[in-house]
N, C-alpha and C positions, 0 to 999 in steps of 0.2 A: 583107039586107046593104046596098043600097041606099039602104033608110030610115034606117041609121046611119048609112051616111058622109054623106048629104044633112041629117041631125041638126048633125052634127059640123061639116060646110062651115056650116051657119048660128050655130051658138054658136062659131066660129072667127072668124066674119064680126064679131059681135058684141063678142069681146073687140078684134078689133085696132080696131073702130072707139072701143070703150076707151083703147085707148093709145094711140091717136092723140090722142082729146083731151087725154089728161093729159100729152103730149108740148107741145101746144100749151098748155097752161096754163089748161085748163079748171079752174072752180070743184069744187074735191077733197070737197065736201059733196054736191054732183050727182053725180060722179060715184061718189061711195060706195052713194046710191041706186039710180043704175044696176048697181051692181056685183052689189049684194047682189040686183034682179033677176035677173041673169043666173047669180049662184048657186043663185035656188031651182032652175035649171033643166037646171044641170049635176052630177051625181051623183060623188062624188071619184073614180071611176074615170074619169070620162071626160075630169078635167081634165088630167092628164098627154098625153092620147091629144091632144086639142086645142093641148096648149102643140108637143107634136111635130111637128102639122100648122103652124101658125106658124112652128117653129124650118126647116120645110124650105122653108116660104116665101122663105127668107131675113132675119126679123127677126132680130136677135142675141139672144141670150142675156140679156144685159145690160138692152134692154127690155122682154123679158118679165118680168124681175125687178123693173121698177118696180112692176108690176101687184102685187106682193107689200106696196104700203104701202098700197094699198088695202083690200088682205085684214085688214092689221093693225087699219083702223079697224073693219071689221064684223067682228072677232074681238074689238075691243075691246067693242063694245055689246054683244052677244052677254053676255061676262062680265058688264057692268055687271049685265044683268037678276039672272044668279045670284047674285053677290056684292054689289051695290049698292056700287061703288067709289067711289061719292060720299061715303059715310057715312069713308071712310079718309084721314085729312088727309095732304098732300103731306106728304114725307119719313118719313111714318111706317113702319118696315120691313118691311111686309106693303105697303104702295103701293109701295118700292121691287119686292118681289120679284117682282111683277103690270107692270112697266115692265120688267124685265130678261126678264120671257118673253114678252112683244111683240115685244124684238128677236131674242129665241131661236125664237121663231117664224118672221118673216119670215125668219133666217138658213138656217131650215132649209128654207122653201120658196125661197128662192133658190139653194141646194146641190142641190135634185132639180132646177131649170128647168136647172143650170151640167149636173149631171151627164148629161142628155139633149141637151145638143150637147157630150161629152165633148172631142171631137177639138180644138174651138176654145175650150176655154175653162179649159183645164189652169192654165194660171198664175191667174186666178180662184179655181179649187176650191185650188190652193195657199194664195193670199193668206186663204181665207174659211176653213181649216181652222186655220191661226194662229190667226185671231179665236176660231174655236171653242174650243181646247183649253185659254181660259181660262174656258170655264161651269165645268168642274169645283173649277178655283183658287178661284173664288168666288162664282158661286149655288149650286152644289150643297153646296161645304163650309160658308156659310153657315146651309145648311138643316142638314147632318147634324153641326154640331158648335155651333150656338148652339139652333135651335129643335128637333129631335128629344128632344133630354132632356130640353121640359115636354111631350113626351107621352108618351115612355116613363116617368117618374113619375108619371103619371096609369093609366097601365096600358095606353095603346094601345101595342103595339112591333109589329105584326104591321106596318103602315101604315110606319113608319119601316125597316123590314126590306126590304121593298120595294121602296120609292123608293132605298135607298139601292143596293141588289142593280142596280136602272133601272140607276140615276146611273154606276156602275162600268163596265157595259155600253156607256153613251156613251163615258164616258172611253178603256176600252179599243178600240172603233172608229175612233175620233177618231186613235188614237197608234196603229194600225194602218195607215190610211190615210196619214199624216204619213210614214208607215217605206216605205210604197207607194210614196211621191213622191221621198223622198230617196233609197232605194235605186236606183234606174232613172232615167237621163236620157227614157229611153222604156215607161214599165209599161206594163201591160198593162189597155187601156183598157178591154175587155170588164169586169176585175175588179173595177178600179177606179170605173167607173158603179153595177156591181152594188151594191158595199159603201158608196158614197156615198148612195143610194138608200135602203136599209137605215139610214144614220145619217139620213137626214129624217125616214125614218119614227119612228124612234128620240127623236127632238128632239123631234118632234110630237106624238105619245104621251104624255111626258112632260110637256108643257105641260098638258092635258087634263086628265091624273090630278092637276097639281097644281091648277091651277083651279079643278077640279069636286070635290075630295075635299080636298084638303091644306090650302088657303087657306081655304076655308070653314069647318074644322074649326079652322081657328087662331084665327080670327073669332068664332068663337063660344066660348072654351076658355082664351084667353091672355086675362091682366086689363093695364094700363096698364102695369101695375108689372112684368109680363114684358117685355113688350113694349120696355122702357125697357131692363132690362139688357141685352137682344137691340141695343138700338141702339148700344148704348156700347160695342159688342162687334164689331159687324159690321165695321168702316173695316180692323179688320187683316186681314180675309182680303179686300178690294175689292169689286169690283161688275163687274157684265157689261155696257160700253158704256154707264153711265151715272155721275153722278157725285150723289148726293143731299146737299141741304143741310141746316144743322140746324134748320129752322124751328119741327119738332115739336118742344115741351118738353113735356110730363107735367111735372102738379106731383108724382106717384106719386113715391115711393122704388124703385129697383129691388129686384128680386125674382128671384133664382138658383132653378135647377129643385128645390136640395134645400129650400127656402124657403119654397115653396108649402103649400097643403095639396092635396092629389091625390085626393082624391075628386070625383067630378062629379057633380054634382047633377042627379037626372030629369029636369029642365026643358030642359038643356043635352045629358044623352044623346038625349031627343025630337027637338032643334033639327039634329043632326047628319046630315050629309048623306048618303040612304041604304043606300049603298053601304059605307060606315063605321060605321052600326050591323048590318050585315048582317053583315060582320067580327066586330065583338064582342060581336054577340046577345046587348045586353042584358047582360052580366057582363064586366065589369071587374075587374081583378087591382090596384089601385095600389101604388106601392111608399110603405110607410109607412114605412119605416126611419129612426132616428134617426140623423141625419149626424152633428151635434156636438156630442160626446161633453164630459161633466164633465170639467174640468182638461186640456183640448184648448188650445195654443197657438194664439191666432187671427194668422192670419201673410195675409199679401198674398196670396200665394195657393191659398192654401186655411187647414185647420187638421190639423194633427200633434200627438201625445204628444210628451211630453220623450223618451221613451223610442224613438219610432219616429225621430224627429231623431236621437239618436244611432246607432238602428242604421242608417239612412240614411248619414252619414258615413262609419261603417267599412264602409260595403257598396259604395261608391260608387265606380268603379274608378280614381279621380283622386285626388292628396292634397290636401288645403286647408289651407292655414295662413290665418289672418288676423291682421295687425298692426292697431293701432289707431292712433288721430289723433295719438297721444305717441306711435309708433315702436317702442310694446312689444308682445310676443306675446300676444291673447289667447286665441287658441283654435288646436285641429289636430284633423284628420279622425284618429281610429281606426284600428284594421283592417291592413291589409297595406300599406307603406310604400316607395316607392323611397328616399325619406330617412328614416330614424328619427329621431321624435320622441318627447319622453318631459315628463312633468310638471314638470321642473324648468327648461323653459324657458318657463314660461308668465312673464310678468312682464319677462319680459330684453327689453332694445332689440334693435333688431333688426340694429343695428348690430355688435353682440358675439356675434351668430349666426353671423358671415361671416370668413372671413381677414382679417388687417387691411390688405392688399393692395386689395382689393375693397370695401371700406369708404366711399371716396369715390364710387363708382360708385351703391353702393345710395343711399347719400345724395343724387347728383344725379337718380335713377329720382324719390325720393319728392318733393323736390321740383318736379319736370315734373308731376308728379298732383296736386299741392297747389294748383300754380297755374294746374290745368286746361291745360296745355301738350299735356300726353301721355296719351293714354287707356288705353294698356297699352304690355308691355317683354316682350319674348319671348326666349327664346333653349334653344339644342337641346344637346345636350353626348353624346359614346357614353361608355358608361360602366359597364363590364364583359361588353360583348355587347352590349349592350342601348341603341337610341337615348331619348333623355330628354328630353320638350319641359319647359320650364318658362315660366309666365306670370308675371305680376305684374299686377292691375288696381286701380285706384282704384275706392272704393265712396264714390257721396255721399250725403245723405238724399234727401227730395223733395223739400227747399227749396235743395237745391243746396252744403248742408255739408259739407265731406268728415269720411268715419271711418273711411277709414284705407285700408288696402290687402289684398287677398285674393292669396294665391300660390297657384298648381296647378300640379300636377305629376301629368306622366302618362309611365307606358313606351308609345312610340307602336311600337314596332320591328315586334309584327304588321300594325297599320294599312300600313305601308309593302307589305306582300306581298299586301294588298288587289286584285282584278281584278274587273272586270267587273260582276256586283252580286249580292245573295243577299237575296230576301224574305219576307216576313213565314210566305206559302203555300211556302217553300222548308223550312223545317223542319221537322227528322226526330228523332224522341222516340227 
């Protein structure tokens, strides 16, 4: 017992003389070499045990967590060895996703240093659980809704099953803890350490798996032209603490996961990292299915039959009407209607659809949209039991044309008795 705590007093000794240089402003390339010595020497159990003995020292919280951007740099090298991150041009979004878990890293080893002096450092683990509860927003739904579907077309899904099963895990820890903090002016710190703890490890984990297995496999498996759609794709759901430029152009055309061809070729199941062929030993399932189908409407976003377009309309629980850029009727959703419509108003102004009371009104709606003044006209009416929202929006092309206007109409009157929430895992067959 002696020789451990006498261990422990000299790699304690060791890091605060660490942070103290980096306090002073020591050269961060020295001291990354010192660092990564004193890592071979402490085993991950023993650095909590150590960061403890400091915290009772009296250093804060706050400076032990700088030691945390030290770690970043020798977790960064570490990668480069596996991945060779040189070989990945800035902005490209695989260098993006390897920048967002550096800081999901250090985040996460800053959340065990806060949660091991819990008592002082409550508004901390508040302000750093904000930060957190956007990985989900956007590295993860990056990962499970632009790249997961060129490997589940390929045939790997057991990998994306996983990560994704991870990813939910954080999420729901994250929005646990958050409920911990809001709920209680005072929670209960015991619990609260515990489950902070648990979400490092969680972070941590997860950076690992994808490092060691997810990126590498991407690396070797996605061509240019993936890679390209993946980027033109990624800005809507955002990025985790960082902001990427668009320096990367690919002359490649993009390429959608049903685009691909989904077989992989021996050389590239050889190449794969082996924890990932151990998974799929060697046999692969790809999905070869043809997406687009003869006499398929290629529409923006995606492709539909004539046939599934119309039953989409009557199925669709809204009515649509749309007018065109001359004012007449050209088209109405199907199906069950709060207003009936019938074929012989296709063609009519839309003006002769209305009392003539209400005539000037629609006319001043169309044009506010004409001349880009107004972007939509709402209005709610009851109207036999039943409340009635109705819209009105301008539709322009991509060059900023307008064609005319779409009406919807919906009965909202259940919406209104709506509480509390009901999901997806709530439904009962």
């Amino acid at each position: 017992m002696s020789e451990l705590l006498s261990n422990l007093q000299y790699k304690k000794e060791k890091l605060k003389k660490l942070l103290k240089d980096l306090h002073e402003g020591k050269d961060v390339e020295i001291l990354k070499e010192e660092f990564k010595e004193v890592l071979k020497n402490i085993s991950p159990i023993e650095i909590p045990l150590v960061e403890q003995e400091l915290l009772k020292e009296g250093i804060s919280a706050k400076n032990i967590a700088k030691m945390c951007d030290l770690h970043v740099e020798v977790f960064r090298e570490s990668l480069e060895k596996s991945l060779n991150i040189n070989e990945i041009p800035q902005d490209h979004p695989l260098h993006t996703l390897i920048l967002e878990n550096r800081n999901i890293m250090k985040d996460a080893e800053v959340l065990s240093i806060y949660a091991r002096s819990i008592e002082n450092s409550l508004e901390n683990i508040r302000i750093l659980l904000k930060e957190l509860s956007q990985i989900g927003r956007t590295h993860y739904n990056r990962e499970e809704m632009l790249i997961f579907p060129y490997l589940e077309r390929r045939g790997i899904t057991a990998v994306p099953t996983v990560l994704w099963t991870k990813h939910d895990e954080i999420r729901y820890k994250i929005k646990y803890l958050n409920e911990l903090l809001e709920e209680s002016e005072n929670p209960d710190l015991e619990s609260l350490k515990e489950q902070a703890l648990k979400l490092s490890q969680l972070l941590s984990d997860m950076v690992y798996r994808e490092n060691n297995i997810l990126y590498p496999t991407l690396h070797i498996l996605l061509s240019e032209s993936e890679w390209r759609a993946i980027k033109e794709q990624e800005e809507l759901f955002g990025y985790y603490k960082i902001t990427p430029g668009n320096d990367w152009r690919p002359s490649e055309e993009p390429v959608h996961p049903f685009e691909i061809d989904p077989n992989v070729s021996p050389e590239k199941l050889m190449n794969l990292p082996q924890s990932l062929k151990n998974v799929v030993n060697g046999r692969l399932k790809p999905d070869e299915s043809r997406f687009v189908r003869e006499n398929d409407l290629k529409l923006d976003e995606g492709y539909l039959s004539l046939e599934e377009v119309s039953a989409i309309f009557k199925t669709i629980p809204v009515d649509v009407t749309f007018i065109d850029k001359d004012d007449r009727v050209r088209f109405f959703s199907g199906g069950e209607r709060v207003f009936p419509r019938t074929p012989s108003v296709l063609g009519r102004p839309v003006q002769m659809c209305h009392p003539p009371r209400s005539v000037h009104i629609v006319n001043k709606i169309l044009k506010a949209f004409k001349s880009g003044r107004r972007s939509s006209a709402e209005f709610w009416i009851n109207m036999g039991g039943k409340l009635i929202y109705i819209r009105y929006i301008p539709v322009f092309d991509s060059r900023g044309n307008y064609l005319g206007t779409v009406e919807v109409t919906q009965d909202v009157s259940s919406m209104k008795k709506l509480e509390g929430e009901k999901r997806l895992l709530d439904w009962e067959d």
